[in-house]
Residue frames relative to the residue before (quaternion, step in Angstrom):
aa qw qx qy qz dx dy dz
X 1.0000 0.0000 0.0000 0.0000 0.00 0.00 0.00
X 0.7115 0.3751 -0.3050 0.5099 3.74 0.63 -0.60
X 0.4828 0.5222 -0.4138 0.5682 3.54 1.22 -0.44
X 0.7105 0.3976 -0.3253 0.4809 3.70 -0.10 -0.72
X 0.7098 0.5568 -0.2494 0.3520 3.53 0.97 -0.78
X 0.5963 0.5521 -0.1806 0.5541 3.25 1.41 -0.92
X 0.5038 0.6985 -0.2650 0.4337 3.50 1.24 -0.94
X 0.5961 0.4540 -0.1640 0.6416 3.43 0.62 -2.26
X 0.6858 0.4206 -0.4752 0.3563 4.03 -0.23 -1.09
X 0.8683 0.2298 -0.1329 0.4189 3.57 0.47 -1.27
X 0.4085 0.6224 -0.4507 0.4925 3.13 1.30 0.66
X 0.7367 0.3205 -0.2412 0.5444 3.85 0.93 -0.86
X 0.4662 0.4173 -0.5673 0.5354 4.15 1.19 -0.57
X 0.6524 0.4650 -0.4997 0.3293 4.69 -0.18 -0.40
X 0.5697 0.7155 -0.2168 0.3415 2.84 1.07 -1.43
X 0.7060 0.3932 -0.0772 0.5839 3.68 0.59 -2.09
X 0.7609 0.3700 -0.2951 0.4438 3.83 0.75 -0.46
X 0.5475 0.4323 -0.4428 0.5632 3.75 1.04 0.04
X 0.5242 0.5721 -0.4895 0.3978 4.20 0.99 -0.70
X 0.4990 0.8068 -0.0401 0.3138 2.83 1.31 -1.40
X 0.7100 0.2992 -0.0613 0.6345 3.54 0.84 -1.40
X 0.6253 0.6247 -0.2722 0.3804 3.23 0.75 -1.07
X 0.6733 0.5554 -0.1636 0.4598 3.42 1.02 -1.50
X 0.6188 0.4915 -0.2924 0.5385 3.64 1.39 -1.75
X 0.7238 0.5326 -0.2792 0.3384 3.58 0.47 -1.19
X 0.5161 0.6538 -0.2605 0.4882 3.79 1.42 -0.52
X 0.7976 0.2839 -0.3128 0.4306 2.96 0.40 -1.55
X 0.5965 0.5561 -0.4830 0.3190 3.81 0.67 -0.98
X 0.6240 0.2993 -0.5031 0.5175 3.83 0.66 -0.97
X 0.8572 0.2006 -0.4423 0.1715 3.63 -0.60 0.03
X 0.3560 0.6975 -0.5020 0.3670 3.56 1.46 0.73
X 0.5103 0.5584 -0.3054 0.5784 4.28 1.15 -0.16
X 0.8942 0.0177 -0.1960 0.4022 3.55 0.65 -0.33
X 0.4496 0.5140 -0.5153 0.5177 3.40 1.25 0.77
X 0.5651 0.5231 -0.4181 0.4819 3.85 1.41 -0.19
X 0.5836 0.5960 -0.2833 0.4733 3.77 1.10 -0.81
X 0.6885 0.4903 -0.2282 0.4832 3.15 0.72 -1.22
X 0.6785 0.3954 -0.3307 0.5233 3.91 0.61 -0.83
X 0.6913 0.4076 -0.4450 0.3973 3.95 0.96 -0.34
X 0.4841 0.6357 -0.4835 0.3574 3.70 1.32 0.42
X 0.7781 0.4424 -0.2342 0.3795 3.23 1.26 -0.81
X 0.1033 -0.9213 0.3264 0.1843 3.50 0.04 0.47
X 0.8447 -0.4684 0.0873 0.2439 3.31 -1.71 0.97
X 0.0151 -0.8443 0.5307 0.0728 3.49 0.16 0.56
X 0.1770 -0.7224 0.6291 0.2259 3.60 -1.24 1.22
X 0.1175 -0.8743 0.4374 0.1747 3.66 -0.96 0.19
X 0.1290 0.8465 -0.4992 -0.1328 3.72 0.15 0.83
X 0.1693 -0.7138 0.6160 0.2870 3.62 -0.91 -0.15
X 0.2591 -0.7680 0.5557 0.1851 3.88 -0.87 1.18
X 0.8867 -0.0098 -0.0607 0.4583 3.73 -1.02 0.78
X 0.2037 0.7188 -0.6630 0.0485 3.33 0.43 1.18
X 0.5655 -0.5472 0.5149 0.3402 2.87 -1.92 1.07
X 0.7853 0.0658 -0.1737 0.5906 4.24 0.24 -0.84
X 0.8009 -0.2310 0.3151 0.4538 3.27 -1.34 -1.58
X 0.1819 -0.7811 0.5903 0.0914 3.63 0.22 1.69
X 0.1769 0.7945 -0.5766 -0.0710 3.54 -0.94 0.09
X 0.3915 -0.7276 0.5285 0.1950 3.74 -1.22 0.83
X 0.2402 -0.7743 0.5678 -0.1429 2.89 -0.68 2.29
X 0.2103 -0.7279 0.6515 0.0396 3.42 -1.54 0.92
X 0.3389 -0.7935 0.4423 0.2447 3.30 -0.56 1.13
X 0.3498 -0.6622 0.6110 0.2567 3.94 -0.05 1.12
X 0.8370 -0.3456 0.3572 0.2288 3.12 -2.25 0.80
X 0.6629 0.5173 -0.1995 0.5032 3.57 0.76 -1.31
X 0.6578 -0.4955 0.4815 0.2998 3.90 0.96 -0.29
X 0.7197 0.5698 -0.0729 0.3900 3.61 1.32 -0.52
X 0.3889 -0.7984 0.4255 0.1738 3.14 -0.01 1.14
X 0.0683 0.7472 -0.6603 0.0328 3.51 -0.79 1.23
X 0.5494 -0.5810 0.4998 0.3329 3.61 -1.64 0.45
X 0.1281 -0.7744 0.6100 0.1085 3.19 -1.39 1.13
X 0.7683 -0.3510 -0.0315 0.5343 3.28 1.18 0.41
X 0.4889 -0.7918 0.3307 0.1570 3.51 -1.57 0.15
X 0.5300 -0.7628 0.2441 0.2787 2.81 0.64 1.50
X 0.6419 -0.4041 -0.6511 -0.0268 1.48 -2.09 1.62
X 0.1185 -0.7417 0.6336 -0.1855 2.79 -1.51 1.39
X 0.0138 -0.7117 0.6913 0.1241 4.02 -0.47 0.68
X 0.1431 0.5958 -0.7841 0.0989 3.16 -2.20 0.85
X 0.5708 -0.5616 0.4740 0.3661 3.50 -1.50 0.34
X 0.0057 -0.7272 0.6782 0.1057 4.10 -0.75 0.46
X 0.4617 -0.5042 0.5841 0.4376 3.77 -1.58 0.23
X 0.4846 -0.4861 0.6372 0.3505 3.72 -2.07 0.04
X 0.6138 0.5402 -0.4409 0.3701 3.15 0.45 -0.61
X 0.6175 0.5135 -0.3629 0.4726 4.09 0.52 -0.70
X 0.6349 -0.4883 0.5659 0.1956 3.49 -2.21 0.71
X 0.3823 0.7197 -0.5771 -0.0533 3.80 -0.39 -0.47
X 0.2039 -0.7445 0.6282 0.0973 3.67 -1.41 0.60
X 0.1856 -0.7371 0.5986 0.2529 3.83 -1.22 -0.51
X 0.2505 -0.8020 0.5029 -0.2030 2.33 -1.00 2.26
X 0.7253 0.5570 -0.3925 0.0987 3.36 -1.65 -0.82
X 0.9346 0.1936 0.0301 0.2968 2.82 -1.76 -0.42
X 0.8077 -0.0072 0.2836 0.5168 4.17 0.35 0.00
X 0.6282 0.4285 -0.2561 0.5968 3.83 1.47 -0.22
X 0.7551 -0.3297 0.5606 0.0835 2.64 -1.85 0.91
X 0.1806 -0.5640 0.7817 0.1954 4.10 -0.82 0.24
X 0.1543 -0.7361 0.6267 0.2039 2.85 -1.48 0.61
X 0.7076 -0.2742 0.3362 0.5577 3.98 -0.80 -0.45
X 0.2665 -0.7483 0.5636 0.2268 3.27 -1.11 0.82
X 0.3912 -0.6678 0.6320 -0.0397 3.71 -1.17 1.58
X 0.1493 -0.6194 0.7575 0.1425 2.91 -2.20 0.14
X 0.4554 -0.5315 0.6470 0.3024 3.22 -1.54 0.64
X 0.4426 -0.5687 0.6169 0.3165 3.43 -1.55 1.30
X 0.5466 -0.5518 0.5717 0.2644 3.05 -2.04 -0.64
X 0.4827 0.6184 -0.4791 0.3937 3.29 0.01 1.54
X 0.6598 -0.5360 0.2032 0.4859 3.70 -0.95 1.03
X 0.8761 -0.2215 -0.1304 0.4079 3.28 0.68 -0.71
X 0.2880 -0.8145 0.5036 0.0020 3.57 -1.38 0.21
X 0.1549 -0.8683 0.4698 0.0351 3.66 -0.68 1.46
X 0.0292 -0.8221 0.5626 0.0818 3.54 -0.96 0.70
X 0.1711 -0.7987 0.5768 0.0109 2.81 -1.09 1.80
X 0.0459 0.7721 -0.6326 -0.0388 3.52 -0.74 0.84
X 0.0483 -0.7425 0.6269 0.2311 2.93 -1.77 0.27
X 0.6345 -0.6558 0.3550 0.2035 3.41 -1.22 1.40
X 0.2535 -0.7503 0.5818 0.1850 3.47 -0.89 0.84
X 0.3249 -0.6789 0.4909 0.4388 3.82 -0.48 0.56
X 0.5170 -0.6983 0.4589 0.1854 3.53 -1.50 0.18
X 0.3825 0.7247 -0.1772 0.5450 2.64 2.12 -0.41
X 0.5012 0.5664 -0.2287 0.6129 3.71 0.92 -1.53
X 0.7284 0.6433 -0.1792 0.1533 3.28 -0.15 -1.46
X 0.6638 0.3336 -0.1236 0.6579 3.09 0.84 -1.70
X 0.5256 0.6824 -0.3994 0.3139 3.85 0.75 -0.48
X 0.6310 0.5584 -0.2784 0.4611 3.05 0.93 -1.75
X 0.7158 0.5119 -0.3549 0.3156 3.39 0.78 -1.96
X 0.6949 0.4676 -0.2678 0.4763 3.62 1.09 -1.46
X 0.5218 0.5107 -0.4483 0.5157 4.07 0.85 0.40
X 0.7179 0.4694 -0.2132 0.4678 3.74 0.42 -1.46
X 0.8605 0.0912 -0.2229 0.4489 3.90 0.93 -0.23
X 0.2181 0.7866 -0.3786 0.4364 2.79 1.48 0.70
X 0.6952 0.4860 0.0911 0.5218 2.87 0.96 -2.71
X 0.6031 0.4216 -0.3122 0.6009 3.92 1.11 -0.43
X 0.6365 0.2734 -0.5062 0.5137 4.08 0.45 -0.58
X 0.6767 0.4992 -0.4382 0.3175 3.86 0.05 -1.24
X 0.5405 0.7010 -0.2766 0.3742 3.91 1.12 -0.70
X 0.6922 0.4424 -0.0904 0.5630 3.16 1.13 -1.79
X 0.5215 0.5551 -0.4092 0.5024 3.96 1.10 -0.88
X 0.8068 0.3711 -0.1851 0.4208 3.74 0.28 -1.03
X 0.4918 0.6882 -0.3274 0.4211 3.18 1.18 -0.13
X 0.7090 0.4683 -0.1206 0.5133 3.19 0.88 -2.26
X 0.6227 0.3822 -0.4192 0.5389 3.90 0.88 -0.81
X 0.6552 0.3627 -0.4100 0.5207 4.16 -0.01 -0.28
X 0.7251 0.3165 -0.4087 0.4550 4.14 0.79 0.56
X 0.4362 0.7260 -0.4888 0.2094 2.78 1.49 -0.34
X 0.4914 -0.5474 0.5208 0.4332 4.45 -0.95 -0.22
X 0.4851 -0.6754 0.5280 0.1724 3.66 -0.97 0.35
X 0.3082 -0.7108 0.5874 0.2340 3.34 -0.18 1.34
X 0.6160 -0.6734 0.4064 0.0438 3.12 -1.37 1.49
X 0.6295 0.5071 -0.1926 0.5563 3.19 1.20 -0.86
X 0.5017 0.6216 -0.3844 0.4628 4.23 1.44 -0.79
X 0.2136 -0.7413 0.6090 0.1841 2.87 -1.80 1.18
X 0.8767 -0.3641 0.0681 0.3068 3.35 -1.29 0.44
X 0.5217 0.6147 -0.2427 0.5395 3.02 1.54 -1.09
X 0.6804 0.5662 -0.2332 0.4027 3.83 0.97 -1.50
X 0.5231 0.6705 -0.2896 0.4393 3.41 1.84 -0.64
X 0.8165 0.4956 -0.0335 0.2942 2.49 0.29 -2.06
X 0.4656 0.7018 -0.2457 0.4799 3.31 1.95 -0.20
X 0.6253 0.5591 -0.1757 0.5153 3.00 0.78 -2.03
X 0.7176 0.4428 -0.3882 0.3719 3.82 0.27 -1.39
X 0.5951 0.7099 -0.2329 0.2959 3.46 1.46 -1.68
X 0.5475 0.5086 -0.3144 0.5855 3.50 1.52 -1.33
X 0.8573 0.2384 -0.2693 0.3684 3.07 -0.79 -1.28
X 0.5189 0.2849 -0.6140 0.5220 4.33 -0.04 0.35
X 0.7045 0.4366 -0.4991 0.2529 3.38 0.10 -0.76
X 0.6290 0.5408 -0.2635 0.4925 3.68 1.22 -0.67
X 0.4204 0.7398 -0.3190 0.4175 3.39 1.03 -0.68
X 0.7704 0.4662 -0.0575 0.4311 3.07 0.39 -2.46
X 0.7603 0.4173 -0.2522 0.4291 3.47 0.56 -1.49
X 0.3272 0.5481 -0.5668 0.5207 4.10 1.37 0.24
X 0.7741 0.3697 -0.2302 0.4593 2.83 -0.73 -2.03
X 0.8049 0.2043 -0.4375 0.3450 3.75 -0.18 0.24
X 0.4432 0.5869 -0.4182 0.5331 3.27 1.13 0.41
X 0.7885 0.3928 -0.2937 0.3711 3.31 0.43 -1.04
X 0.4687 0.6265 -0.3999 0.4773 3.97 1.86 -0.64
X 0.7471 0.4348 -0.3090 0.3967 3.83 0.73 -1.55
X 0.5470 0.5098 -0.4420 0.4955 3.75 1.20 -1.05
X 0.8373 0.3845 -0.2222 0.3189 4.00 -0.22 -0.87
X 0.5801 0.5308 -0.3816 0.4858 3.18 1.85 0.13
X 0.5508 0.5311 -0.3334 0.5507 3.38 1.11 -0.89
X 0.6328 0.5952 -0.2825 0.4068 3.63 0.50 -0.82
X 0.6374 0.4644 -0.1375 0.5993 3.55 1.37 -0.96
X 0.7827 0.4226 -0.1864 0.4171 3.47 0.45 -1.03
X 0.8256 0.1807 -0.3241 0.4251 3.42 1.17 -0.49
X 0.0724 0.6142 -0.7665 0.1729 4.03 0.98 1.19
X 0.6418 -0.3796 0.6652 0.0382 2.35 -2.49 0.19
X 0.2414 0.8105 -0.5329 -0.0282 3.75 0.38 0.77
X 0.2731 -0.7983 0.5352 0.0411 3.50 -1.11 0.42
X 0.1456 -0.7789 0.6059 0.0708 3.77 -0.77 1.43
X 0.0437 0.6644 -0.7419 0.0796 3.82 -1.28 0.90
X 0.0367 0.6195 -0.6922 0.3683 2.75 -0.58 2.46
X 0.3911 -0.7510 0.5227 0.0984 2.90 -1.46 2.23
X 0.4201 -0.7361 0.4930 0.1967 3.80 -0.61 1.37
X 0.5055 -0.6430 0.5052 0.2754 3.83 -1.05 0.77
């Protein structure tokens, strides 16, 4: 019984040590081409000037889903072959890009607040109802019985409503414009 025991003992210490070699001996053959493979992809610095919150630089994972590849500024190797945008927290998305093919390669972005954003949106249709309000009173018919002065109001409201859209709608679609997310990917010498 201890014979048989000792056996099983150093039967499983060969056993765990040949898993052992095996495992060490795997990874080296595939440590040469997982090193090859990472010098195909090349080095990417990323910075992101004046973000408004927490911009981060986001790769879109296999499934369609956006995951963080890091938080600027940050350098690491990425494939060309992958989506990536700048995201997070208070930003703007920007356009999704690829990294050319070349040793190395910098993206500069600058964040758009999100904040800005929805403004613009709540300015631009804001500035379209108030637009259309002054409109419909300047179509409205003149009440027959109204004296001139009672006109001359009515016309007064609605340009005056008219105007303050259309300038609503210029500030809503500027802000909109001014705070995108724009993004430079320039190959470094």
């Amino acid at each position: 019984m201890l014979l048989t025991s000792r056996f099983s003992v150093h039967r499983r210490g060969r056993t765990s040590r040949s898993l052992f070699c095996v495992t060490a001996l795997t990874s080296l053959l595939a440590a040469p081409s997982a090193a090859s493979a990472d010098d195909e992809h090349p080095v990417v610095d990323v910075s992101v000037a004046h973000p408004p919150g927490l911009a981060v630089f986001e790769r879109r994972a296999p499934d369609g889903d956006w995951s963080t590849a890091c938080v600027p500024p940050c350098t690491m190797r990425l494939g060309t072959g992958d989506d990536y945008r700048i995201g997070g927290t208070g930003v703007v998305d920007s356009d999704v890009f690829r990294i050319p093919p070349a040793d190395r390669v910098r993206v500069d972005a600058t964040a758009g607040s999100s904040l800005g954003h929805t403004l613009g949106a709540v300015f631009a249709v804001g500035g379209f109802a108030f637009a259309g309000l002054g409109g419909a009173i300047l179509l409205l018919p003149p009440d027959a019985n109204a004296s001139d002065q009672s006109k001359s109001d009515k016309t007064f409201v609605g340009v005056g409503t008219l105007v303050l859209g259309a300038a609503s709608v210029a500030i809503g679609l500027a802000l909109r414009a001014l705070t995108d997310t724009s993004v430079r990917v320039a190959v470094e010498p």
